[in-house]
Every structure is written in structure tokens, then in C-alpha cells.
C-alpha positions in Angstrom: 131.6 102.5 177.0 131.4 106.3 178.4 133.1 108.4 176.6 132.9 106.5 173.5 131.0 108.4 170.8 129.6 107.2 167.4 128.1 109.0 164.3 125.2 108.2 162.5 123.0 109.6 159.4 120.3 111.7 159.8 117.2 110.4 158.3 116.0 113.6 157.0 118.9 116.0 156.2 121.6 112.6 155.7 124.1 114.9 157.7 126.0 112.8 160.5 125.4 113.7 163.6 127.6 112.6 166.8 125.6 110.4 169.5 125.4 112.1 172.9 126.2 110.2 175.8 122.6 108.6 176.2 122.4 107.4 173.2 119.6 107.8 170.5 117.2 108.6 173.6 119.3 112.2 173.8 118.5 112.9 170.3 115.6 115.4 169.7 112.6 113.9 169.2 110.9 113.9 166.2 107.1 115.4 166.0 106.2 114.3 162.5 107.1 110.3 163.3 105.0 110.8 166.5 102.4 112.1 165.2 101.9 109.6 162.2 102.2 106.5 165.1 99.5 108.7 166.9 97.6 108.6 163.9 98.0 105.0 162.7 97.4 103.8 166.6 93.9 106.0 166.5 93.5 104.8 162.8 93.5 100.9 164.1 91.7 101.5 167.3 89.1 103.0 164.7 88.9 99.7 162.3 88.8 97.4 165.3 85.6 99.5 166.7 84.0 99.4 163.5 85.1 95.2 163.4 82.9 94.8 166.2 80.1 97.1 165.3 80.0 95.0 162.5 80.0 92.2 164.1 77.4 92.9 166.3 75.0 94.8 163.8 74.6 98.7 163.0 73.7 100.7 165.1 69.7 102.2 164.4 70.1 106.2 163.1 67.0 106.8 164.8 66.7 105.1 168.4 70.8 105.9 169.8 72.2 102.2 171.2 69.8 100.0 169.4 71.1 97.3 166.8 69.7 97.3 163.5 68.8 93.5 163.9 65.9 93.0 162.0 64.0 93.4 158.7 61.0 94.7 157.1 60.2 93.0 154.3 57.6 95.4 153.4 59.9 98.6 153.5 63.0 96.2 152.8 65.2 98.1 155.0 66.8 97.1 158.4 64.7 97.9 161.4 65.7 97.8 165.2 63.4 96.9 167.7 61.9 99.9 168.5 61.7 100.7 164.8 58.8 97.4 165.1 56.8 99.2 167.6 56.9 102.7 166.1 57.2 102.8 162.2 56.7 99.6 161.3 54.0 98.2 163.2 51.8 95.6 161.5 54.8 95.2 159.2 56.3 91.3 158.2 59.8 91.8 160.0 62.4 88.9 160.4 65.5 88.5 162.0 68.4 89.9 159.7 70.5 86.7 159.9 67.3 84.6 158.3 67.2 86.8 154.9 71.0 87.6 154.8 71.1 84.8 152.1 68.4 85.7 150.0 69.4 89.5 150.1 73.1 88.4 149.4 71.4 86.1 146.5 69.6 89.8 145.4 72.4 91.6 145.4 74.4 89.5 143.4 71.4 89.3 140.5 72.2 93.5 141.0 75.9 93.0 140.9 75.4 90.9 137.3 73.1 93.2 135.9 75.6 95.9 136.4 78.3 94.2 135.2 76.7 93.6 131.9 76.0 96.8 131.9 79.2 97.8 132.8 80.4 95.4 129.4 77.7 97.6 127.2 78.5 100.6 127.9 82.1 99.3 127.7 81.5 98.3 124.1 79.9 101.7 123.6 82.8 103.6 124.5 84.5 101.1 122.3 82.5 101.4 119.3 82.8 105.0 119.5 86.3 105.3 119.6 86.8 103.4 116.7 83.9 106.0 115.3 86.0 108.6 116.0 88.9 106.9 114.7 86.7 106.2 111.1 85.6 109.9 111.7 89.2 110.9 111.5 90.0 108.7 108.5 86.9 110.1 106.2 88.3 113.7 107.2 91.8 112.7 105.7 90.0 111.0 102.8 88.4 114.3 101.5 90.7 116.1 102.7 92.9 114.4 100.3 90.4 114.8 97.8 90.2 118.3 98.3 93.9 118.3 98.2 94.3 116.6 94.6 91.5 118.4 93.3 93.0 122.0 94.2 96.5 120.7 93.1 94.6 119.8 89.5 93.2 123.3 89.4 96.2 124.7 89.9 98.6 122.7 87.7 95.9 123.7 85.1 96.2 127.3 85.8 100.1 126.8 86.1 100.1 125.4 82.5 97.7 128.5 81.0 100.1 130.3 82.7 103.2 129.3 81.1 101.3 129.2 77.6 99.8 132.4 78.2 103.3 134.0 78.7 105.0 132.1 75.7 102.5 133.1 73.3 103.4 137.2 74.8 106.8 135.8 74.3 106.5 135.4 70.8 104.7 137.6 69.9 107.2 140.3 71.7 110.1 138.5 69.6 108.3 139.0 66.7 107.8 142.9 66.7 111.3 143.3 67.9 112.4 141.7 64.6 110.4 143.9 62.6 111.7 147.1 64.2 115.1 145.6 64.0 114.6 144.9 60.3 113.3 148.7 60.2 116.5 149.8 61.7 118.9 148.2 59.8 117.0 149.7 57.1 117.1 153.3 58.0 120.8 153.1 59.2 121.8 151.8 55.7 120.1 154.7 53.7 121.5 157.0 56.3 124.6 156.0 55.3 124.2 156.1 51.7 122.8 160.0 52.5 126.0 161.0 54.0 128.1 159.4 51.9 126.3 161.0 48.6 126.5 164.6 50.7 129.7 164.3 51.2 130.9 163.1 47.7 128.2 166.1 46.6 130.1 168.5 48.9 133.2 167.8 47.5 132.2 167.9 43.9 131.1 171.0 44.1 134.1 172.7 45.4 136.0 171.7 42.8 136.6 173.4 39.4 135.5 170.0 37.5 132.2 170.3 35.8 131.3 167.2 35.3 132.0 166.2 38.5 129.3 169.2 39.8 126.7 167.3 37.3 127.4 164.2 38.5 126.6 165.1 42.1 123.6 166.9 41.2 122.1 163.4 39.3 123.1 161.7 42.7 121.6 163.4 45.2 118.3 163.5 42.7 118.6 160.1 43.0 118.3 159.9 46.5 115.3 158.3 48.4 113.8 161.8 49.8 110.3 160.2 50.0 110.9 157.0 51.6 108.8 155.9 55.0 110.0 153.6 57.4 107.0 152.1 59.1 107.7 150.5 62.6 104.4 149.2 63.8 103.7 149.0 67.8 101.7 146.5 69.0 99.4 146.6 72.2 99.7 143.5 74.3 96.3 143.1 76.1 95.3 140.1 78.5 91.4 139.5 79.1 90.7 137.5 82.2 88.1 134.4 81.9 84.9 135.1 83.2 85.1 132.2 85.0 88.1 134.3 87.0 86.3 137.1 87.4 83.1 134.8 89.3 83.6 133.0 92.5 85.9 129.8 91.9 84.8 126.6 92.8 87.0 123.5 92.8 83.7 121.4 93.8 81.1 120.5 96.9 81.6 119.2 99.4 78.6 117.1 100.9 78.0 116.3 104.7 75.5 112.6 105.1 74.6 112.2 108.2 74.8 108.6 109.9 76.6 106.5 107.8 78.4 103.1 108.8 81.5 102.5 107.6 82.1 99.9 104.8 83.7 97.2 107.3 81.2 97.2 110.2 82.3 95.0 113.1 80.3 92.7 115.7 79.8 96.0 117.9 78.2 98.1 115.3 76.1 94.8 114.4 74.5 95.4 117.8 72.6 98.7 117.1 69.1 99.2 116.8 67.7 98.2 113.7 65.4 101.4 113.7 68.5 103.4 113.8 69.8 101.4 110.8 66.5 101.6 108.6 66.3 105.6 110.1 69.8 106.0 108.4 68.5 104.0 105.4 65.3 106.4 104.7 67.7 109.7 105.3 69.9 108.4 103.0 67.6 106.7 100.6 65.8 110.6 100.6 69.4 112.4 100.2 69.5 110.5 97.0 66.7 111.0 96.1 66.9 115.2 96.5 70.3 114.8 94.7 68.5 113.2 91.1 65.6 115.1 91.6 67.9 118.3 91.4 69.3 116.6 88.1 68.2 118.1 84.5 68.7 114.3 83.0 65.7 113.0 85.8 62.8 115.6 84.5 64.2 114.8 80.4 63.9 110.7 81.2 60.3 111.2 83.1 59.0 113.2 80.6 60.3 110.8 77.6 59.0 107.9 79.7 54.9 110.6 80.1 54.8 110.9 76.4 55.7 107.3 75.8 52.9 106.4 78.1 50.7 108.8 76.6 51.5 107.2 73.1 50.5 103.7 74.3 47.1 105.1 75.8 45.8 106.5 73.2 46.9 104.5 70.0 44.2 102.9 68.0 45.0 100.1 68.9 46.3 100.5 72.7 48.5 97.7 74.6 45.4 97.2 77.0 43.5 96.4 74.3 45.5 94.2 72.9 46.1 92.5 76.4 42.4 92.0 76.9 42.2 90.7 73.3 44.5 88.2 74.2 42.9 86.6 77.4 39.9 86.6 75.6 41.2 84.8 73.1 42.9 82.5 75.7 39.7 81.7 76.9 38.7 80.6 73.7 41.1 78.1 73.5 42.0 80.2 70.1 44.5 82.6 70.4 47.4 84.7 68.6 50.6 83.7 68.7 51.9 87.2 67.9 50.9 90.6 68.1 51.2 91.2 63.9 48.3 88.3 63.7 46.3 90.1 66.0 47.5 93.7 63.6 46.3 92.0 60.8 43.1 90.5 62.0 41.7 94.3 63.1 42.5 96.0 60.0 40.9 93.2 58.1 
């Protein structure tokens, strides 16, 4: 109806906007939605161009308008026809659609090879994750270790600690007693002084004489030459040499290449050279370690002088040894090695 106006919701700012008389054709027009339909129409005119080309073969790089339509099996590439006459004469060429087959059966040998290829390299990535992962856990493990073994050393030095300081404690206790015992000692004769001085005092001012001689025997009596000894210790603390040199709670030791305790089906696949090379590093690490060791060079040379002993005896084990296949031979032969003892000293 004319005249008759509706509302309707922008698409982009939601606003409502009244409807002119025309209609949604009076409205502005919208660049961005026309220019995406331009796009999409060139986009599809595009794919149905290259649908055709397809269809009908490449086109050659080298000679403009001619199809790609054959193929050198020499060069195994595609070849148009004036690719035959120019760079590839003398060549075996055949028509594309007669080896499409056998290059599609090619290609998919290709495609399986890479896809197996694709699943080892898969596994790799897997296998080293979970390296990382067992990386991550041998960290924590001596980091742990570290952990508890600093916390030992510590606890230790906590404990010295506290048993350092009691024994200051009582030892501190101890001299205060004895300078509290010398106190109470010197304030009780202090007051027996003043108390004698004062009786003394009085005497004397008084017309008594026997009084007067009684205060002079008193204050004879009294402790003029008496010492009051009040030793002071010296508290001295003299640190462990151990404190004084470079602290070490222990070593920590780096091996190279070594497979964790629960190896799975993907570790299973290494190399067995990289196995047997981790074997021979290891085996020599060992090695290194117990050569290092004071116990190896006491064992070896125990073991030299035993040897030694058994070489030159006067009767050596060889000997004996030789005896006894000779012996064997024989068909007469000790039974024991006192027999044989016996039989050469005879």
C-alpha cells in the first residue's frame, strides 16, 4: 500500500530503520556484500576454468596453447607435442592416458612409503616425549635426593647447634652459682663487720671497761685477711675445620644415554649399536669410578702377590698340574694334592 511504512533491523548496526517508499531497493547499497558476490562469482568462474583445463590436460610452460598430453618415459615428465620434436627427440614418449595407471600405481607405493614414515617419525616424537617426560621425573628424583640429603645436614647441624648452646648454658649456670655463693658470702661478713663496729663504737664511748676490752678482743677477731675469689670464665667456640673448608653434601653425577628401567615397544625399536654404544660408555664410567677407588689398587695388589706366591713356590700349582696329567696318563695318579706333597719330599 503507498503510504504504508514498515521498520526493519539493520544487519550491521541492528538499529531499525523505516522502509522508504520503494522498498528495500531505496535502501543504500551495500559495497562490502557486493563486492564479496563479485569475488565469489570471479572465484567460481576461476574453478570452472581450471575444471576444464583439467579436463582437457595442462597446458605446456614452454610452447603457450599446447596440452601437456604426453609422456617421456625417459625424462618421466609430461611433454607436449612440440616438446617431442625439440627436447625430447629420440625419446620413448606415450600418450598420458596409457601410463596414468601405472603412475597413479607409483604414486601410491610414494604415498605408503610416506605414511610409514609419517608413523616413524610419529613414534619418534612419541618416544621422546615420554623421554622428556622420564627426563623430568629423574630431575625430581635427585632433586629429592638433594633435598633429603641437605635437610640431613642440616637437622645435624641444628642438633650441634642446640647441644652446643646447652653445654654454654650450663656452663653459664654454673659460674653464676659460684659468684652467687661468693656474694652471699661477702654480704654475710659485711654484716658481721658493721655490726662488730658498731657494738665497738658504742663500747668505747662508754665509761665501762670491760665493755672497751671486750670490743677490742672483737674486732681482733675479725676476718681482716679473708679473700673472696670469684673466678671468670672465658667462653670460646672453635669452628670445625670441616666449616671452615668448602661444604659438600655429595656429587652429583651426569651418565649420558641411559634407558629407563621400564622401556616400552618404541624404545625396543632403536638401533642396537646405539644400545651396545650406551653399554661400552657406561660399562667405561664404571669402570673410571672403581679405578678411582683406594679398595681396587689394595684387592689387585693382594690378588699380584698371591700370584707371585703361587709362581714361585717350590712346588708351584703348574707343577703340580702337569704332575697330575702326567700321572693321568699313566693310568696312576693322586687322588690328592698331600699324596703328591708327600711323594716329592720323599
Amino acid at each position: 500500500m503507498v503510504g504504508w511504512r514498515i521498520s526493519m533491523s539493520c544487519p550491521n548496526c541492528r538499529k531499525d530503520v523505516k522502509l522508504p517508499d520503494t522498498g528495500v531497493r531505496g535502501l543504500p547499497e551495500n559495497f562490502w556484500v557486493s563486492n564479496l558476490r563479485q569475488v565469489l562469482s570471479e572465484r567460481r568462474e576461476l574453478e570452472v576454468r581450471e575444471l576444464g583445463m583439467r579436463r582437457e590436460g595442462r597446458e605446456c610452460t614452454i610452447h603457450e596453447g599446447e596440452q601437456l598430453r604426453y609422456f617421456c618415459t625417459r625424462c618421466d615428465v609430461t611433454v607436449c607435442s612440440e616438446c617431442m620434436i625439440q627436447g625430447h627427440k629420440n625419446h620413448d614418449v606415450t600418450r598420458v592416458a596409457d601410463v596414468l595407471e601405472q603412475q597413479r600405481a607409483k604414486v601410491k607405493v610414494q604415498l605408503e612409503r610416506g605414511r610409514e614414515r609419517a608413523q616413524v617419525l610419529t613414534g619418534r616424537l612419541r618416544d621422546m616425549a615420554e623421554t622428556e617426560t622420564e627426563l623430568d621425573a629423574r630431575q625430581e628424583r635427585a632433586k629429592r635426593s638433594i633435598q633429603e640429603a641437605t635437610d640431613q645436614l642440616i637437622d645435624a647441624i641444628a642438633k650441634e647447634k642446640v647441644a652446643l648452646l646447652q653445654d654454654l648454658d650450663t656452663s653459664h649456670l654454673a659460674a653464676r652459682h659460684v659468684i652467687a655463693d661468693v656474694r652471699t658470702q661477702v654480704e654475710q661478713d659485711l654484716g658481721d663487720l658493721l655490726l662488730t663496729l658498731n657494738r665497738a663504737e658504742t663500747a668505747a664511748a662508754a665509761d665501762d671497761p670491760s665493755d672497751v676490752i671486750d670490743s677490742k678482743h672483737k674486732l681482733s677477731a675479725l676476718k681482716t685477711d679473708a679473700v673472696y675469689s670469684c673466678p671468670l670464665p672465658d667462653f670460646s667456640f672453635t669452628a670445625s675445620k670441616v666449616l671452615k673448608a668448602k661444604i659438600k653434601v655429595g656429587q652429583l653425577s651426569v651418565i649420558k644415554d641411559v634407558p629407563p628401567t621400564n622401556n616400552n615397544s618404541s624404545n625396543n625399536n632403536q638401533p642396537n649399536n646405539q644400545q651396545q654404544d650406551s653399554r661400552v660408555r657406561r660399562f667405561r664410567a664404571a669402570t673410571l669410578r672403581l679405578v678411582k677407588r683406594p679398595v681396587f689398587w689394595v684387592v689387585a695388589l693382594s690378588f699380584l702377590v698371591l700370584l707371585c706366591a703361587v709362581l714361585f713356590s717350590p712346588v708351584s700349582l703348574i707343577d703340580y698340574l702337569q704332575y697330575e696329567h702326567e700321572e693321568l696318563e699313566g693310568a696312576s695318579t693322586f687322588s690328592t694334592y698331600s699324596q703328591y706333597w708327600e711323594e716329592q719330599n720323599s
